[in-house]
C-alpha positions as CSV (number, residue, x, y, z in Angstrom):
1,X,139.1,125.5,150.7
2,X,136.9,127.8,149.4
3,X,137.8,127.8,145.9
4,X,137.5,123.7,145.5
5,X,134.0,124.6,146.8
6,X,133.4,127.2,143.9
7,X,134.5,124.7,141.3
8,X,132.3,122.2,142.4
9,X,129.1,124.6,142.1
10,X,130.2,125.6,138.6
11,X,130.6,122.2,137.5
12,X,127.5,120.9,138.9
13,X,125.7,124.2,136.7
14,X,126.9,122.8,133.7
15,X,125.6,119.6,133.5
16,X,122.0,120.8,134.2
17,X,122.5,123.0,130.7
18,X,123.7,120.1,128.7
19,X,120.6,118.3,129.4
20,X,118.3,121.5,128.7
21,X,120.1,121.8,125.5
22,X,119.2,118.2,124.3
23,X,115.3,118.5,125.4
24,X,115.2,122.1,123.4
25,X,116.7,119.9,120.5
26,X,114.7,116.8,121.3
27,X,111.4,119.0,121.1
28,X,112.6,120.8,117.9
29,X,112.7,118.4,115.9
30,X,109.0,117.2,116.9
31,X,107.7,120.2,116.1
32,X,109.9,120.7,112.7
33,X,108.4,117.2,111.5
34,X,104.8,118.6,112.6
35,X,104.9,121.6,110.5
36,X,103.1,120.2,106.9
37,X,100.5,118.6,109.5
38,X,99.5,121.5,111.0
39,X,99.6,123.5,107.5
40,X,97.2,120.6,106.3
41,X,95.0,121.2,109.8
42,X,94.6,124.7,109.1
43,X,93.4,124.1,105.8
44,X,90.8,121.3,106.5
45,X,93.0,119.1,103.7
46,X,91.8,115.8,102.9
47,X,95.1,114.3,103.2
48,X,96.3,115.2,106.7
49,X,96.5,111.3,108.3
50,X,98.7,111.3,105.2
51,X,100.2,114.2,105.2
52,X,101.6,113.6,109.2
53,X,103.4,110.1,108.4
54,X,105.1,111.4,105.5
55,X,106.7,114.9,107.5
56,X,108.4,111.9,109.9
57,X,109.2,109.7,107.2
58,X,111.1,112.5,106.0
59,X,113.0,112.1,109.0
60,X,114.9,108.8,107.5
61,X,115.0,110.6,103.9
62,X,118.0,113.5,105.3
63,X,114.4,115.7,104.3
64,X,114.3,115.7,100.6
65,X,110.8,115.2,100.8
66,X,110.5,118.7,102.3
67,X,109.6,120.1,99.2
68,X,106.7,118.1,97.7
69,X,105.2,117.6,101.4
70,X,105.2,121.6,101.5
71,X,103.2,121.5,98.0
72,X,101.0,119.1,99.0
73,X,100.0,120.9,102.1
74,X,99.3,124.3,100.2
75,X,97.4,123.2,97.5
76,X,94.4,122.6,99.1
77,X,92.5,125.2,100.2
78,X,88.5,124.1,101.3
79,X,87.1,127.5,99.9
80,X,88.4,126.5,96.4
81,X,89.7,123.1,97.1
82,X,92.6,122.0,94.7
83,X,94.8,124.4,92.5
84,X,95.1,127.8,92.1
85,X,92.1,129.3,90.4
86,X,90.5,132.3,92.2
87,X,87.0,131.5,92.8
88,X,85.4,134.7,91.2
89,X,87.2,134.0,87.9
90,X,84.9,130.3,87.3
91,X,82.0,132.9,88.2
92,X,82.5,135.5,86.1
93,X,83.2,133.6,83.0
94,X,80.7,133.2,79.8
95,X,77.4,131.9,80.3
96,X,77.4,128.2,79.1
97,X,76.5,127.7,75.3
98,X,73.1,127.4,74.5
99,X,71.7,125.0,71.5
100,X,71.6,128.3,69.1
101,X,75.1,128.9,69.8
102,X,76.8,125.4,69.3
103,X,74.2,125.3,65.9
104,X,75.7,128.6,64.7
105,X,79.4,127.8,65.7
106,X,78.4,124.2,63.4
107,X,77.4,126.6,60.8
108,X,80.3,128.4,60.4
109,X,82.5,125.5,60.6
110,X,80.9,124.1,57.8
111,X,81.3,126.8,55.7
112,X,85.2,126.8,56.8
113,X,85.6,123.4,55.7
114,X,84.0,124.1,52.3
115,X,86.2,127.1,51.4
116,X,89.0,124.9,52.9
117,X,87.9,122.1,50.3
118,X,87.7,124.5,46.6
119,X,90.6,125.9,47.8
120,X,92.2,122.1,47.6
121,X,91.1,121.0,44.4
Protein backbone atom coordinates (compact mmCIF):
# COMPACT_ATOMS: atom_id res chain seq x y z
CA UNK A 1 0.00 0.00 0.00
CA UNK A 2 2.57 2.25 0.44
CA UNK A 3 4.39 2.03 -2.62
CA UNK A 4 1.14 2.66 -4.99
CA UNK A 5 1.11 5.80 -2.76
CA UNK A 6 4.81 6.68 -3.81
CA UNK A 7 4.06 6.30 -7.44
CA UNK A 8 1.30 8.37 -7.36
CA UNK A 9 3.38 11.43 -5.74
CA UNK A 10 6.04 10.88 -8.44
CA UNK A 11 3.76 10.94 -11.15
CA UNK A 12 1.85 13.82 -10.01
CA UNK A 13 5.71 15.76 -9.87
CA UNK A 14 6.15 15.23 -13.35
CA UNK A 15 3.42 16.74 -14.88
CA UNK A 16 4.03 20.09 -13.04
CA UNK A 17 7.70 20.04 -14.91
CA UNK A 18 6.33 19.43 -18.26
CA UNK A 19 4.34 22.51 -18.05
CA UNK A 20 7.32 24.66 -16.55
CA UNK A 21 9.26 23.41 -19.43
CA UNK A 22 6.80 24.72 -22.10
CA UNK A 23 6.34 28.37 -20.27
CA UNK A 24 10.51 28.58 -20.11
CA UNK A 25 10.16 27.77 -23.90
CA UNK A 26 6.99 29.81 -24.47
CA UNK A 27 8.89 32.97 -22.88
CA UNK A 28 12.17 32.17 -24.91
CA UNK A 29 11.15 32.63 -27.80
CA UNK A 30 9.51 36.11 -26.83
CA UNK A 31 12.51 37.30 -25.79
CA UNK A 32 14.63 35.75 -28.78
CA UNK A 33 12.32 37.67 -31.29
CA UNK A 34 12.80 40.93 -28.97
CA UNK A 35 16.47 40.96 -29.24
CA UNK A 36 17.08 43.45 -32.59
CA UNK A 37 14.28 45.65 -30.78
CA UNK A 38 15.99 46.15 -27.78
CA UNK A 39 19.47 46.55 -29.79
CA UNK A 40 17.53 49.29 -31.78
CA UNK A 41 16.23 50.81 -28.15
CA UNK A 42 19.52 51.14 -26.85
CA UNK A 43 20.74 52.91 -29.66
CA UNK A 44 17.89 55.53 -30.00
CA UNK A 45 17.53 54.02 -33.91
CA UNK A 46 15.06 55.66 -36.11
CA UNK A 47 13.70 52.42 -37.25
CA UNK A 48 12.71 50.55 -34.00
CA UNK A 49 8.49 50.35 -34.72
CA UNK A 50 10.17 48.78 -37.72
CA UNK A 51 12.72 47.07 -36.53
CA UNK A 52 10.24 45.02 -33.77
CA UNK A 53 7.63 43.66 -36.59
CA UNK A 54 10.27 42.45 -38.62
CA UNK A 55 12.26 40.21 -35.50
CA UNK A 56 8.50 38.39 -35.32
CA UNK A 57 8.07 38.29 -38.91
CA UNK A 58 11.17 36.34 -38.83
CA UNK A 59 9.30 34.00 -36.90
CA UNK A 60 7.34 32.65 -40.16
CA UNK A 61 10.66 33.08 -42.27
CA UNK A 62 12.55 29.66 -40.23
CA UNK A 63 14.84 33.23 -39.27
CA UNK A 64 16.73 33.91 -42.36
CA UNK A 65 16.14 37.33 -41.70
CA UNK A 66 18.34 37.16 -38.62
CA UNK A 67 21.18 38.46 -40.37
CA UNK A 68 20.08 41.74 -42.10
CA UNK A 69 17.70 42.57 -38.94
CA UNK A 70 21.10 42.23 -36.78
CA UNK A 71 22.82 44.81 -39.44
CA UNK A 72 20.09 47.04 -39.39
CA UNK A 73 20.02 47.31 -35.71
CA UNK A 74 23.90 48.06 -35.46
CA UNK A 75 24.29 50.52 -37.85
CA UNK A 76 22.92 53.18 -36.25
CA UNK A 77 24.52 54.73 -33.72
CA UNK A 78 22.92 58.45 -32.55
CA UNK A 79 26.54 59.89 -31.72
CA UNK A 80 27.47 59.31 -35.47
CA UNK A 81 24.26 58.10 -36.82
CA UNK A 82 24.60 55.82 -39.95
CA UNK A 83 27.82 53.86 -40.95
CA UNK A 84 30.97 53.35 -39.69
CA UNK A 85 33.04 56.53 -39.75
CA UNK A 86 34.69 57.56 -36.39
CA UNK A 87 33.56 60.93 -35.60
CA UNK A 88 37.10 62.50 -35.01
CA UNK A 89 38.20 61.38 -38.49
CA UNK A 90 35.37 63.98 -40.42
CA UNK A 91 37.07 66.53 -37.81
CA UNK A 92 40.36 66.22 -38.33
CA UNK A 93 40.37 66.16 -42.05
CA UNK A 94 41.61 69.21 -44.44
CA UNK A 95 40.09 72.48 -44.08
CA UNK A 96 37.56 72.95 -46.95
CA UNK A 97 39.07 74.57 -50.27
CA UNK A 98 39.08 78.07 -50.42
CA UNK A 99 38.63 80.19 -53.87
CA UNK A 100 42.65 80.43 -54.22
CA UNK A 101 42.90 76.82 -53.97
CA UNK A 102 40.20 75.53 -56.54
CA UNK A 103 41.78 78.64 -58.98
CA UNK A 104 45.31 77.13 -58.50
CA UNK A 105 44.16 73.42 -58.85
CA UNK A 106 42.20 75.09 -62.36
CA UNK A 107 45.61 76.34 -63.13
CA UNK A 108 47.49 73.37 -63.11
CA UNK A 109 44.91 71.44 -64.87
CA UNK A 110 45.11 73.63 -67.63
CA UNK A 111 48.55 73.36 -68.02
CA UNK A 112 48.04 69.38 -67.83
CA UNK A 113 45.75 69.46 -70.57
CA UNK A 114 48.07 71.57 -72.79
CA UNK A 115 51.08 69.32 -72.45
CA UNK A 116 48.50 66.48 -72.85
CA UNK A 117 47.48 68.24 -76.27
CA UNK A 118 51.46 68.93 -78.09
CA UNK A 119 52.07 65.73 -76.95
CA UNK A 120 49.01 64.44 -79.34
CA UNK A 121 49.67 66.18 -82.39
Amino acid sequence: MSSTKGRRGANQCRRPAGLHVVAVLFYAIIAIHDIFYKIAQSREHPHQDAIHPAGWVSLFTLHALWPFLWIWAMAYRPERGWGFAHPSATQIGDPPATATDLQDLRRRIEKIENKLKVGVE
